[in-house]
C-alpha positions in Angstrom: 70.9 218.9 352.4 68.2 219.2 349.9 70.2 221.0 346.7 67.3 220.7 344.1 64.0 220.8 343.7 61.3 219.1 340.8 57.8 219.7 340.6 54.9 218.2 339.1 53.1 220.8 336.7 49.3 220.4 335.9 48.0 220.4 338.8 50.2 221.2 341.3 52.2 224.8 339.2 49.1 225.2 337.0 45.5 224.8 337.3 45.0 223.1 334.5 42.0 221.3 336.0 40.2 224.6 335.9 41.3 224.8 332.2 40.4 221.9 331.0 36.6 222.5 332.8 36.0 225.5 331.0 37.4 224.5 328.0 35.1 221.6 328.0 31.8 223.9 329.3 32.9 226.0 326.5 32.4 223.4 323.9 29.0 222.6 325.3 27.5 225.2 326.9 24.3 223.9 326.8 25.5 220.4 329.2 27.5 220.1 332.0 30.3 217.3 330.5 33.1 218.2 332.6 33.2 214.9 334.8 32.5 212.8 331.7 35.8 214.3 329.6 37.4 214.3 332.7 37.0 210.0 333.2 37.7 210.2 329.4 41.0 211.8 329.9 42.3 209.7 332.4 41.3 206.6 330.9 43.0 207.4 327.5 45.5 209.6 328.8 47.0 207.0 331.1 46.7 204.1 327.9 49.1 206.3 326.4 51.8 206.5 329.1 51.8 203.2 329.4 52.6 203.0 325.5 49.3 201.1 324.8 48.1 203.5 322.3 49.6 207.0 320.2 49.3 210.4 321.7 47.2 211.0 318.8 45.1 208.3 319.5 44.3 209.3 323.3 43.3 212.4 322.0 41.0 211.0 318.8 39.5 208.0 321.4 38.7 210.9 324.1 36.9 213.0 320.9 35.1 209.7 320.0 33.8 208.2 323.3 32.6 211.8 324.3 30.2 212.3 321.2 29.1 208.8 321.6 28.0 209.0 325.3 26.1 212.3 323.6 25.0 210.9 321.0 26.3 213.1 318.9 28.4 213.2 315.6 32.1 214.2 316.3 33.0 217.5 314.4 36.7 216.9 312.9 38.0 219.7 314.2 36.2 219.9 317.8 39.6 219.2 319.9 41.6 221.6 317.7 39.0 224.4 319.0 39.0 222.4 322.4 42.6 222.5 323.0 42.6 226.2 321.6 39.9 226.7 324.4 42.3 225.3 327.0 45.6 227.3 326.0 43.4 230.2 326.5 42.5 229.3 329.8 46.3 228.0 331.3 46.4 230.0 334.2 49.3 229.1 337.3 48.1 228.1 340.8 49.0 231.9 342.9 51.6 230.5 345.0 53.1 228.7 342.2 55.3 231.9 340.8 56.3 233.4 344.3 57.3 230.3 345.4 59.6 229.7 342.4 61.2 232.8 342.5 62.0 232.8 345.9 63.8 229.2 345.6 67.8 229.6 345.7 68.3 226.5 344.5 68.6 223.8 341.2 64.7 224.3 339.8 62.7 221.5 337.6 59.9 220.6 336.1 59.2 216.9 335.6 56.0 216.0 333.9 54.0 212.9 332.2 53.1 215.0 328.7 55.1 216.2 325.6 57.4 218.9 325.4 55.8 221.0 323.1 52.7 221.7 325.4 54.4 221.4 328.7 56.5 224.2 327.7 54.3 226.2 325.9 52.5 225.7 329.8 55.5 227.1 331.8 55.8 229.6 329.1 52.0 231.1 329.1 52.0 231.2 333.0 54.9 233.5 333.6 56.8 230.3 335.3 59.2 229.2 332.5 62.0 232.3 333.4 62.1 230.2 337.2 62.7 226.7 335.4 66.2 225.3 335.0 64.9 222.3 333.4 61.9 220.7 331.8 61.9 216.9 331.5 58.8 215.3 330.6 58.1 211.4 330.0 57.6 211.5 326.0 61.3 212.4 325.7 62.7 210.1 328.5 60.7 207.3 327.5 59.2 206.5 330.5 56.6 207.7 332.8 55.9 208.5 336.5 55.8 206.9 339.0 58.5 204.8 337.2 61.7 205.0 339.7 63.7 205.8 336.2 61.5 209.2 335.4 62.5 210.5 339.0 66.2 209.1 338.4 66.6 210.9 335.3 65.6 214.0 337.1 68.4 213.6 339.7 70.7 213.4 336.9 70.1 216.4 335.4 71.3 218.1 338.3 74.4 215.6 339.2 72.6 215.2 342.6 71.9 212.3 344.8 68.4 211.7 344.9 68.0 212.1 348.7 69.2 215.5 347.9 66.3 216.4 345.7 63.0 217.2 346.8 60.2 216.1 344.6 56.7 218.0 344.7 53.2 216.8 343.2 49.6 216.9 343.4 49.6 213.1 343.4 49.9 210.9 346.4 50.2 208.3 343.7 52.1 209.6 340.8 54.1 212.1 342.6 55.0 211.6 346.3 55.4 208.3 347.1 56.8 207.1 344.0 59.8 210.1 344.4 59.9 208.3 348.1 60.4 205.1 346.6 63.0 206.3 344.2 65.3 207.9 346.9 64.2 211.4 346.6 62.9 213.5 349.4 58.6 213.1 348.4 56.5 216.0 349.3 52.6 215.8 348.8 50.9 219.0 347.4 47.2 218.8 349.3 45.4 221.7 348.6 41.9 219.7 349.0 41.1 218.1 352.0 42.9 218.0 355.5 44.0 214.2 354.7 48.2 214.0 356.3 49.5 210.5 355.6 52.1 208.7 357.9 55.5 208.7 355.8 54.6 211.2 353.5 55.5 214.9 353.8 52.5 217.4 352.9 51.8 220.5 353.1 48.7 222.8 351.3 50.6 225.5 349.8 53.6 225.6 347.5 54.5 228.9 350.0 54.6 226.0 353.0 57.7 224.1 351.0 60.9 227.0 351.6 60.1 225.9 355.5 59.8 222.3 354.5 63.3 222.7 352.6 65.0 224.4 355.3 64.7 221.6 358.2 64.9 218.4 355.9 
């Protein structure tokens, strides 16, 4: 009996892809850059979680690396505008806020950022109000897809983890990590028709009341 539910955010309860493209085109309208700062991101982004370098840093080596492929001097406030940009373009996936208000049961958020932003996120989109809790890996020390992140969300609850159902963007990251961990894994695939063996997935979050209802 499946008595909570988690879910990944960017990506899978906000399009924060989408944000962070036109944040980015808006920077340079001039160049499409989007794939670059998007290689950038991950590269630095993913340094951080695995405590190599500073939040701060991820952000200041993204900055540098992009003007230097440019060849261009970096302004020293160009990702204060940029993450301006973004905020202003946080927008939720549609069947992210239906979905959440129609669940009937323990609803969380556990994400790989900082509190600050991921909350200011949930807030922004309208989906904060349908979240119980918010757990991302700067407070709990430790990252997806560490078995501990997912654990900790299980805890929060006082559930078993095969009584949680964990949802993500991520086959990676997200769904079979929460596998591993004991938790019932669900891949989000809203991009291609791929359906791997072991692996729950659906291609709507308005799929996952049917998915909760026979697990």
């Amino acid at each position: 009996m499946i008595r909570a539910v988690f879910f990944d955010l960017d990506g899978t309860l906000v399009d924060s892809d989408a944000a962070r493209d036109a944040a980015v085109s808006a920077m340079f309208p001039d160049r499409d850059v989007t794939g670059l700062w998007r290689d950038l991101e991950d590269r630095h982004f993913n340094a951080y979680l695995a405590g190599e370098i500073s939040h701060a840093d991820q952000r200041r080596r993204r900055v540098a690396d992009l003007h230097a492929a440019l060849d261009r001097p970096a302004p020293s406030d160009w990702f204060a505008t940029y993450l301006r940009e973004y905020e202003r373009a946080w927008i939720p996936f549609p069947d992210a806020l239906p979905t959440l208000a129609g669940l009937d049961l323990n609803v969380g958020v556990l994400t790989n950022g900082r509190m600050d932003q991921q909350h200011a996120k949930l807030k922004a989109t309208g989906l904060r109000d349908h979240v119980k809790a918010l757990l991302t890996s700067h407070e709990l020390g430790v990252a997806k897809p560490a078995p501990e992140a997912f654990h900790a969300a299980c805890q929060t609850f006082c559930v078993r983890p095969d009584e949680v159902m964990y949802v993500g963007d991520r086959l990676d990251v997200d769904a079979r990590p929460a596998i591993a961990a004991g938790l019932r894994g669900v891949w989000l695939n809203r991009h291609t028709a791929d359906q791997p063996g072991g692996v729950a997935t659906i291609t709507s979050l308005l799929q996952l009341p049917h998915l909760i209802d026979i697990a």
